[in-house]
GUTORZA-838816 format. One record per residue (C-alpha): residue in three letters; x, y, z; residue number from 0. Coordinates in Angstrom, 3 decimals, always signed. Layout:
<pts>
@type->ALA&u->X&v->Y&w->Z&seq->NUM
...
</pts>
This chain:
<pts>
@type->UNK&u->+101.788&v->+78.580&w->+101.115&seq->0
@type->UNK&u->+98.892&v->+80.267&w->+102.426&seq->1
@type->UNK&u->+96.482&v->+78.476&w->+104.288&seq->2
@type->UNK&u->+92.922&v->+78.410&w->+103.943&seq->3
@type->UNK&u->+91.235&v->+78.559&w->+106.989&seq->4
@type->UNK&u->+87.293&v->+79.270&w->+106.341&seq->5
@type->UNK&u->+85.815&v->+79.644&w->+109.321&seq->6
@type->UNK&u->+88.724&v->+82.226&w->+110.672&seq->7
@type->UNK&u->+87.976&v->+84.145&w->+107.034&seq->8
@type->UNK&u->+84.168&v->+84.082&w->+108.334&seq->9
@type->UNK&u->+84.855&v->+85.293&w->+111.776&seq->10
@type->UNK&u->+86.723&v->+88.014&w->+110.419&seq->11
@type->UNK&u->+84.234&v->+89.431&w->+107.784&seq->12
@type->UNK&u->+81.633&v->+88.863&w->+110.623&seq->13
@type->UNK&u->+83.540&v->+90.937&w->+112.972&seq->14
@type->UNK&u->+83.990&v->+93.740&w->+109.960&seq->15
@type->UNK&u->+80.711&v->+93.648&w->+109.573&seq->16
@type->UNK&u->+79.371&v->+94.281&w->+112.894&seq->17
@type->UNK&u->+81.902&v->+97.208&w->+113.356&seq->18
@type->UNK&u->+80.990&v->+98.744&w->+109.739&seq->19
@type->UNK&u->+76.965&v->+98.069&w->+111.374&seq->20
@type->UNK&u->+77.922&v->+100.007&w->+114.762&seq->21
@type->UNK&u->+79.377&v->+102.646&w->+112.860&seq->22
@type->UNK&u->+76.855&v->+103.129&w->+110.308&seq->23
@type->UNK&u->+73.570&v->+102.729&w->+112.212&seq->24
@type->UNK&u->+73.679&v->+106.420&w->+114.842&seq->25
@type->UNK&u->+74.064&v->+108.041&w->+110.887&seq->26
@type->UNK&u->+71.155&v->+106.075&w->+109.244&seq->27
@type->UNK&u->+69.111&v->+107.189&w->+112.328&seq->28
@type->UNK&u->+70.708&v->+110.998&w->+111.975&seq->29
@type->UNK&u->+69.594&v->+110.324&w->+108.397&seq->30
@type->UNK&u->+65.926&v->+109.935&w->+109.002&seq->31
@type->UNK&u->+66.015&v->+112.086&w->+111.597&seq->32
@type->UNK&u->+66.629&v->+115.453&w->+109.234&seq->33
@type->UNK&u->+64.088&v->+113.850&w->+106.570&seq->34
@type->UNK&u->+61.345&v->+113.888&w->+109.488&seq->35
@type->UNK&u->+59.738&v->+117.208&w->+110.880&seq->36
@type->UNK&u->+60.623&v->+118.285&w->+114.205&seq->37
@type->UNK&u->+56.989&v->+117.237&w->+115.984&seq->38
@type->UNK&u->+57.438&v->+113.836&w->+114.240&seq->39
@type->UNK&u->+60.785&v->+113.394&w->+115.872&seq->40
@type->UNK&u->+59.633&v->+114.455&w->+119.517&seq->41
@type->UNK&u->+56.046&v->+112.962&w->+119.437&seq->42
@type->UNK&u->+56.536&v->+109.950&w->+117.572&seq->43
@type->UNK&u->+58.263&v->+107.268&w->+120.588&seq->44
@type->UNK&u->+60.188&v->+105.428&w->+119.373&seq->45
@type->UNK&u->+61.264&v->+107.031&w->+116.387&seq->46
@type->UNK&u->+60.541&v->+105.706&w->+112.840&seq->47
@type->UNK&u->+63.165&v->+104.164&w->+111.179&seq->48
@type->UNK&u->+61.812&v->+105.011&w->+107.515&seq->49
@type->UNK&u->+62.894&v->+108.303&w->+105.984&seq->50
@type->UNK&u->+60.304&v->+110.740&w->+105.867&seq->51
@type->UNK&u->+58.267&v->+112.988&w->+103.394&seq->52
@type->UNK&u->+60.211&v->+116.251&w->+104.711&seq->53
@type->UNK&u->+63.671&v->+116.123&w->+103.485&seq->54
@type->UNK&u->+63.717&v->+118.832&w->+101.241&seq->55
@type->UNK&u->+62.420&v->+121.487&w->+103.511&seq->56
@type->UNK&u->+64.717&v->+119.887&w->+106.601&seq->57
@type->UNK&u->+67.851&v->+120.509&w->+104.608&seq->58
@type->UNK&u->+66.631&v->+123.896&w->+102.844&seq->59
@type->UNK&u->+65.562&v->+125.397&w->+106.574&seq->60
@type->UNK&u->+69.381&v->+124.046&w->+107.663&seq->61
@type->UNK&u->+71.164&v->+125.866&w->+104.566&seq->62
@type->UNK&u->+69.473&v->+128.929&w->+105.078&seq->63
@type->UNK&u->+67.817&v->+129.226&w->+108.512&seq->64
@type->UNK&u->+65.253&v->+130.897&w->+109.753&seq->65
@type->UNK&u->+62.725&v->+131.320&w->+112.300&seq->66
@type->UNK&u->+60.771&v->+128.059&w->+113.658&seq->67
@type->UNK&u->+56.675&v->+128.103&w->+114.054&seq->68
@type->UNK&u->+57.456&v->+128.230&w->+117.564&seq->69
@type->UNK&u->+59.274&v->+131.622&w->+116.846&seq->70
@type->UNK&u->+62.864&v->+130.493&w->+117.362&seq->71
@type->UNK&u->+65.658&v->+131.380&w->+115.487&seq->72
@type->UNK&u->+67.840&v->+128.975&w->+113.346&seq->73
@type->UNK&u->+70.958&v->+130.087&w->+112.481&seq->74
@type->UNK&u->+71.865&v->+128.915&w->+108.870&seq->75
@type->UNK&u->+74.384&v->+126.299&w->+108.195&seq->76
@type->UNK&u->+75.928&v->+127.823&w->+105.055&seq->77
@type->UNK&u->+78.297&v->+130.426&w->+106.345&seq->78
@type->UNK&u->+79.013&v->+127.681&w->+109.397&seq->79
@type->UNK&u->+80.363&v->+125.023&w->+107.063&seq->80
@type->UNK&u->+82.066&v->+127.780&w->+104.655&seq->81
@type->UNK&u->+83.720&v->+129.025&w->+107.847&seq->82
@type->UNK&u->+84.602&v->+124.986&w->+108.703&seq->83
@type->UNK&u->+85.617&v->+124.140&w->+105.533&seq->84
@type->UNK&u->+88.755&v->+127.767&w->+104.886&seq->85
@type->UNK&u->+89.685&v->+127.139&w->+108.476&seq->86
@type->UNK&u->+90.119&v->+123.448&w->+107.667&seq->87
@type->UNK&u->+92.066&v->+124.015&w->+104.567&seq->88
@type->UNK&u->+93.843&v->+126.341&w->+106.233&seq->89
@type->UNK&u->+95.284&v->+124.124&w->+108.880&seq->90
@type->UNK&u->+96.065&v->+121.362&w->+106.634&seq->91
@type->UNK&u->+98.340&v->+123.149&w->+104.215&seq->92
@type->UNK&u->+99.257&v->+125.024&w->+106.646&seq->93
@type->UNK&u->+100.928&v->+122.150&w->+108.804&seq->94
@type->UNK&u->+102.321&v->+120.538&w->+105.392&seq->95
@type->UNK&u->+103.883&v->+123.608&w->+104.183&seq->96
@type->UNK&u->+105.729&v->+124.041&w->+108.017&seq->97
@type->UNK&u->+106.530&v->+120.750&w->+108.691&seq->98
@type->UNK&u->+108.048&v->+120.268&w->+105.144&seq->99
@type->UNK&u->+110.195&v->+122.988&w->+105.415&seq->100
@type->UNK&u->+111.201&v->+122.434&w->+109.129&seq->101
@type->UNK&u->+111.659&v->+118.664&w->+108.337&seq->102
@type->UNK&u->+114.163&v->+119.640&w->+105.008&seq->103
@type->UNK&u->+116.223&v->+122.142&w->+107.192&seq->104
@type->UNK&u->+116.561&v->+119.645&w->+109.686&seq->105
@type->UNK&u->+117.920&v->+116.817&w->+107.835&seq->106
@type->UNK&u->+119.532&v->+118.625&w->+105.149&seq->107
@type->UNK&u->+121.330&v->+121.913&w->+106.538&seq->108
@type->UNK&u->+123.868&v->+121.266&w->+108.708&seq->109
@type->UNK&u->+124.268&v->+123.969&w->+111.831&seq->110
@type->UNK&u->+124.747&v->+124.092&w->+115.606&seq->111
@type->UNK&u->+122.110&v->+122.651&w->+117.971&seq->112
@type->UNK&u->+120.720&v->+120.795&w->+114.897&seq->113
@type->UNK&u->+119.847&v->+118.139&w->+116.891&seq->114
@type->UNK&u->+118.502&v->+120.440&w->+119.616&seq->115
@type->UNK&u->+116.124&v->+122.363&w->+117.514&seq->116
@type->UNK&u->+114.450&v->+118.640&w->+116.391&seq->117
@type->UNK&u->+113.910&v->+117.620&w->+119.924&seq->118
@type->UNK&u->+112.725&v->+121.176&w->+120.922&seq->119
@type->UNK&u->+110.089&v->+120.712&w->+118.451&seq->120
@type->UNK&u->+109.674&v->+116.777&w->+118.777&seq->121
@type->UNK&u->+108.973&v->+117.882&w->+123.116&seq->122
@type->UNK&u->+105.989&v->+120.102&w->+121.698&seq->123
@type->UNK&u->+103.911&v->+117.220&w->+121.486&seq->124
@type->UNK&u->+103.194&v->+117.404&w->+125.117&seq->125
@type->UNK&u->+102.137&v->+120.434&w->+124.380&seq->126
@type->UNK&u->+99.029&v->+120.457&w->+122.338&seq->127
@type->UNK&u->+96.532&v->+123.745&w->+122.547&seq->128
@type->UNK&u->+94.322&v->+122.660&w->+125.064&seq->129
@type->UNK&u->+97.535&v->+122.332&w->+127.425&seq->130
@type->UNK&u->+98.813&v->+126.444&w->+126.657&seq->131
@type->UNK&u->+94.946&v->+127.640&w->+125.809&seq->132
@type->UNK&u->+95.374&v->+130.288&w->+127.982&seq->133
@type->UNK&u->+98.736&v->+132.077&w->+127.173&seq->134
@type->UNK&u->+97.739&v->+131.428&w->+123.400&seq->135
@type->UNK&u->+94.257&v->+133.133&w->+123.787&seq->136
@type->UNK&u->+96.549&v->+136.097&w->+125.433&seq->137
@type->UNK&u->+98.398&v->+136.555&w->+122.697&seq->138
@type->UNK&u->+95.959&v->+135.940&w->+120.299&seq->139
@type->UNK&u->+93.890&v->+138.584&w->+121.747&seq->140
@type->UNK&u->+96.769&v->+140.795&w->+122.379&seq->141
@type->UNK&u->+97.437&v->+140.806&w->+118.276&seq->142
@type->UNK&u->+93.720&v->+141.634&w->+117.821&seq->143
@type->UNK&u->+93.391&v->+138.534&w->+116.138&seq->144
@type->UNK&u->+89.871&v->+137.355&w->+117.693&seq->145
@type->UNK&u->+86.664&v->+137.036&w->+115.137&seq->146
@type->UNK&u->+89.202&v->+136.057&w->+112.502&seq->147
@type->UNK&u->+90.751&v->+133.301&w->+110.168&seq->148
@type->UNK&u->+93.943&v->+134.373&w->+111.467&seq->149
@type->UNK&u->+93.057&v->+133.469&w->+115.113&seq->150
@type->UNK&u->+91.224&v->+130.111&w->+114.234&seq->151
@type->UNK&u->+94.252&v->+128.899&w->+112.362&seq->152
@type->UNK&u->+97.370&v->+130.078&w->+113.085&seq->153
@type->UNK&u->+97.771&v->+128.890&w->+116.665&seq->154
@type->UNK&u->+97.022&v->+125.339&w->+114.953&seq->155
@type->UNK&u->+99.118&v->+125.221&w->+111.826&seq->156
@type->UNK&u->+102.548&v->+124.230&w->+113.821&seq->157
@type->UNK&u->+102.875&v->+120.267&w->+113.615&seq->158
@type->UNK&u->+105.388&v->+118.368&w->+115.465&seq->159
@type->UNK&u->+104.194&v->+115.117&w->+114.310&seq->160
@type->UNK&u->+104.191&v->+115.880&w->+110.513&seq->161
@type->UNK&u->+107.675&v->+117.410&w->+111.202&seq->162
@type->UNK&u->+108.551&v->+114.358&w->+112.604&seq->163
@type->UNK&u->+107.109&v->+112.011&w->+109.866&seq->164
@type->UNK&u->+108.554&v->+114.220&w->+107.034&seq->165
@type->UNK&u->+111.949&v->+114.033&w->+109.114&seq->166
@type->UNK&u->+111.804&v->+109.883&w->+108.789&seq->167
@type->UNK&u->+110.990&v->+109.707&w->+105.337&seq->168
@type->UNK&u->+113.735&v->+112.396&w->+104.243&seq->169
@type->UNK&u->+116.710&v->+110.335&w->+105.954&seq->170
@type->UNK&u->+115.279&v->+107.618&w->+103.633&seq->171
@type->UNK&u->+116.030&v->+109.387&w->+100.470&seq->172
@type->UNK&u->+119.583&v->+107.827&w->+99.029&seq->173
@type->UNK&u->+122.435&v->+110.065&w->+99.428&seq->174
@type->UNK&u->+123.143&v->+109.639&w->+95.464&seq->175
@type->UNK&u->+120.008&v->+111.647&w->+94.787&seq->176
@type->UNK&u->+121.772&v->+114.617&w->+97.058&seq->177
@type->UNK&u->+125.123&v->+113.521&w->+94.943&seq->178
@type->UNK&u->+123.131&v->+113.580&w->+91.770&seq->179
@type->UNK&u->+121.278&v->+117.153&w->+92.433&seq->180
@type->UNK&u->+124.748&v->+118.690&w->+93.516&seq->181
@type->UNK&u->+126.606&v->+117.561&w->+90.565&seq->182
@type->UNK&u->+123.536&v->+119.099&w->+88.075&seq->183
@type->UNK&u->+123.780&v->+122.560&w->+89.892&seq->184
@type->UNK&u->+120.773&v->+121.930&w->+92.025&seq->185
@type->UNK&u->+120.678&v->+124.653&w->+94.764&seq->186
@type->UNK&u->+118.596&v->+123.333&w->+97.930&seq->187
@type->UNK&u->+115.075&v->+124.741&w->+96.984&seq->188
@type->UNK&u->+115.527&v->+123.372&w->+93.519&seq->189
@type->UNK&u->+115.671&v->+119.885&w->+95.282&seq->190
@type->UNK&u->+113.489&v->+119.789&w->+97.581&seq->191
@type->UNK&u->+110.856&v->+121.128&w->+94.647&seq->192
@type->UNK&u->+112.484&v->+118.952&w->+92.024&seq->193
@type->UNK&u->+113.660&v->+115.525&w->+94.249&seq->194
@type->UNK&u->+111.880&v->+115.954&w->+97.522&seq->195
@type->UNK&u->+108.300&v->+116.823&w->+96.950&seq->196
@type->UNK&u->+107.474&v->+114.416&w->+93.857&seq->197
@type->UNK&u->+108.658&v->+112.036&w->+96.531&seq->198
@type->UNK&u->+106.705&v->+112.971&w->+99.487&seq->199
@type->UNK&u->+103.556&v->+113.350&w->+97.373&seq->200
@type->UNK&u->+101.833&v->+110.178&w->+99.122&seq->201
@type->UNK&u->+102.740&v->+111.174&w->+102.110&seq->202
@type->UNK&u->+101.029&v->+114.522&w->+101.691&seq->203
@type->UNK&u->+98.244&v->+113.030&w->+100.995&seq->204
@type->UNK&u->+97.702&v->+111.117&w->+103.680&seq->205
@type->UNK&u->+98.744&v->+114.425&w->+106.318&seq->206
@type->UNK&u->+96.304&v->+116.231&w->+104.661&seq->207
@type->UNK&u->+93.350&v->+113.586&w->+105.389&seq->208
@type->UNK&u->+94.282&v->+113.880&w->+109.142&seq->209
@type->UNK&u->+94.736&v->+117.636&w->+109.405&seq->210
@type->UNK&u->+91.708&v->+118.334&w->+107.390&seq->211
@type->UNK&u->+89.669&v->+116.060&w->+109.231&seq->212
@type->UNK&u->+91.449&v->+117.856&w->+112.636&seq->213
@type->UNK&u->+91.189&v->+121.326&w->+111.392&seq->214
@type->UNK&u->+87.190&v->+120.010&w->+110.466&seq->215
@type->UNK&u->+86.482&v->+119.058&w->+114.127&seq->216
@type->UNK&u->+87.977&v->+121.819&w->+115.831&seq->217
@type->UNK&u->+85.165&v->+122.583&w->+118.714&seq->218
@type->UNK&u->+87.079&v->+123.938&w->+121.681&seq->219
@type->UNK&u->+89.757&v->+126.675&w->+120.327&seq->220
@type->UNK&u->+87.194&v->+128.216&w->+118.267&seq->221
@type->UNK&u->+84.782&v->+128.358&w->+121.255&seq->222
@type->UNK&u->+86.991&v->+130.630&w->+122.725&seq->223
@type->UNK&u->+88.115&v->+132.609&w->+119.536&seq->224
@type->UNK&u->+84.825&v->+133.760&w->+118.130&seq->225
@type->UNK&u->+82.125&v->+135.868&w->+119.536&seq->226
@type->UNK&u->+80.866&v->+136.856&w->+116.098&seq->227
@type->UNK&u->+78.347&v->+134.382&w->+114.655&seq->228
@type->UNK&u->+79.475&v->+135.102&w->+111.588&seq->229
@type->UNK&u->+82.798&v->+133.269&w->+112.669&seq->230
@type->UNK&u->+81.248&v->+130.302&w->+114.199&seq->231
@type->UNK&u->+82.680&v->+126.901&w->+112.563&seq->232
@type->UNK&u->+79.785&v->+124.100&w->+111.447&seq->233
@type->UNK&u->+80.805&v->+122.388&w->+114.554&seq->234
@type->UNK&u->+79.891&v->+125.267&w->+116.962&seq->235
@type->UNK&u->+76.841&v->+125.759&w->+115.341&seq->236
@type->UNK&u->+75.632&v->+122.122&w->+116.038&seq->237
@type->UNK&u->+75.854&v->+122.460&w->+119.943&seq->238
@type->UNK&u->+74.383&v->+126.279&w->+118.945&seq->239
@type->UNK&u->+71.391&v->+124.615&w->+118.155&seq->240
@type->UNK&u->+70.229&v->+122.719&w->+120.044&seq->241
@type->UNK&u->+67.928&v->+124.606&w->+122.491&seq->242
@type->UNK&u->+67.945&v->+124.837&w->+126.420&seq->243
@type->UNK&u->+65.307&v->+125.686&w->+128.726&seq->244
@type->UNK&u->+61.719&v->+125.653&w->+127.575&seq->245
@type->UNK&u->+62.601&v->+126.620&w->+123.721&seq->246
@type->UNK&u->+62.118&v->+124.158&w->+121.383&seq->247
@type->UNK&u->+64.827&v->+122.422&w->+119.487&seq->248
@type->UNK&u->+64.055&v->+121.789&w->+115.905&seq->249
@type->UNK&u->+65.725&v->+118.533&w->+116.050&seq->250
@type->UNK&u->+65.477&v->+117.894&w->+111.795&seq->251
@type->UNK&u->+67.018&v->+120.885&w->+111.064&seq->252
@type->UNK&u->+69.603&v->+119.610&w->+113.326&seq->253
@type->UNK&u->+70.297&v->+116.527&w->+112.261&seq->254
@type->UNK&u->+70.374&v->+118.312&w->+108.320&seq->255
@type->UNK&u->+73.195&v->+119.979&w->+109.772&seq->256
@type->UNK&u->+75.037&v->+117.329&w->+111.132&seq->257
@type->UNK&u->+74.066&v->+115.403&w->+107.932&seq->258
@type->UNK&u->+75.982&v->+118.381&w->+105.838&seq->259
@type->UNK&u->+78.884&v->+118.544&w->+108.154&seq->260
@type->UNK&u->+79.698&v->+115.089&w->+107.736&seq->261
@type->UNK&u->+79.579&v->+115.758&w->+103.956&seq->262
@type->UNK&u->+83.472&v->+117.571&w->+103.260&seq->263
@type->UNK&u->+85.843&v->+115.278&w->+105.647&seq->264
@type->UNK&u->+83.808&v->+112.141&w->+103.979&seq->265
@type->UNK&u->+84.265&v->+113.374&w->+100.495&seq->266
@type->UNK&u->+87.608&v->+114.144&w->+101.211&seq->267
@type->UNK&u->+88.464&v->+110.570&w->+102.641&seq->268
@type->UNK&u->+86.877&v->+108.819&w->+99.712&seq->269
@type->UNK&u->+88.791&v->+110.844&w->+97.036&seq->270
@type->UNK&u->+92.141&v->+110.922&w->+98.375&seq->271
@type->UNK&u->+91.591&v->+106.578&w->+99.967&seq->272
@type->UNK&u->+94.010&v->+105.237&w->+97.458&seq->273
@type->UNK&u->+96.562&v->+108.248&w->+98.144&seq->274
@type->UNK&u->+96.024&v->+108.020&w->+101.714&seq->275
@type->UNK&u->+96.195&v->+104.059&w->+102.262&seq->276
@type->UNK&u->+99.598&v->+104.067&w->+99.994&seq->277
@type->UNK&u->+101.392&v->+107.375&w->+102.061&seq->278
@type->UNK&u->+100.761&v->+105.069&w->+105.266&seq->279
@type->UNK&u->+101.844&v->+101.276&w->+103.921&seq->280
@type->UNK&u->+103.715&v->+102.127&w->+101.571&seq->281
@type->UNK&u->+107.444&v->+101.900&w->+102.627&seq->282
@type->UNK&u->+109.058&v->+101.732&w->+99.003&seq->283
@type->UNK&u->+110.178&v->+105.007&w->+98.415&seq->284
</pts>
């Protein structure tokens, strides 16, 4: 029997609420921010916290750029969050595809040092890129891979942890199914297109949330990587600009651009919620 306890249900929803509150109010403000004009933002202390009359030219200067009355350049958002948004794709099916594969040929073929190989790749995860930046940037730039997709992606696509989680839910699949493919002729791509994927379809779901949303926020490698504006991901091009010194920062057409880059990984969470919740609950298989 389930008790009904009222005031811990209203402590509860309180306590939601505040968080959902905390969370939501710095974007409301970022909101109004890129609907104001950039003299209403500085001059105007404190800020209002009604949207303004200037939304459409905020967000049309932050699409396409341009040059501020002040005569400095803003670099469009566009190419930025085209750049975010292949890199971020790239990682995330990247990683799934791997770790999938790795994952099947660990639990599935048998050969020597099997178990070696898993822990070899299971130790990686004291390893992330920020610990081997340097020899990776060497032989990134060694392959002439700087300015490029290549260079923003492949150094990111290797996953231990989706390895690892594909690895757990494998050695859940009933040994009848492996019985049952073997018996039809089922060679070991033909189940593991046939048997394993159809399986591991919530589960891919809910990796590619995470790595898009990782490959999304990617800041530091691609500092390094790119010289090239062209190259620069949405995230760069935040911190890009937002003047120093005595130039002025056109603080709406900032805030559009945060606004926008917020946009994809949101969309993407909202989608794919129902696929995402049920690959991490759900233990029935």
């Amino acid at each position: 029997m389930i008790e009904n306890r009222p005031l811990a249900t209203f402590l509860a929803h309180l306590t939601l609420i505040i968080g959902v509150l905390t969370v939501a109010f710095p974007v409301y403000i970022t909101f109004v921010a890129s609907t104001q004009t950039a003299t209403q933002i500085v001059q105007n202390v404190p800020m209002s916290l009604l949207p303004g009359d200037n939304f459409i030219n905020s967000y049309r200067f932050a699409l396409f750029g341009g040059v501020t009355e002040y005569g400095t350049p803003v670099p469009a958002a566009l190419p930025m969050l085209t750049v975010s948004l292949i890199s971020a794709l790239i990682i995330a099916i990247g990683k799934i595809c791997i770790s999938l594969l790795s994952a099947f040929a660990v639990v599935y073929f048998r050969f020597p040092g099997r178990s070696l190989v898993f822990w070899m790749i299971f130790v990686t995860l004291m390893l992330p890129v920020e610990v081997r930046i340097l020899p990776t940037y060497q032989v990134v730039s060694d392959l002439g891979m700087l300015n490029s997709y290549a260079g923003l992606t492949i150094p990111l696509i290797a996953s231990a942890t989706a390895t690892f989680l594909f690895r757990q839910f494998f050695l859940t699949v009933p040994d009848e199914l492996v019985e049952a493919a073997r018996i039809d002729g089922a060679g070991p791509m033909r189940f593991f297109k046939d048997v394993l994927l159809p399986l591991s379809t919530t589960s891919i779901a809910a990796l590619f949330v995470i790595q898009f949303i990782y490959g999304w926020n990617q800041y530091l490698w691609p500092l390094l990587m790119t010289t090239d504006e062209a190259m620069y991901p949405v995230v760069m091009g935040i911190k890009r600009m937002i003047s120093g010194g005595d130039a002025a920062t056109e603080w709406n057409a900032v805030m559009a651009t945060a606004m926008l880059a917020m946009i994809p990984p949101a969309l993407v969470v909202i989608l794919m919620q129902r696929w995402f919740v049920k690959g991490l609950v759900d233990t029935e298989k």
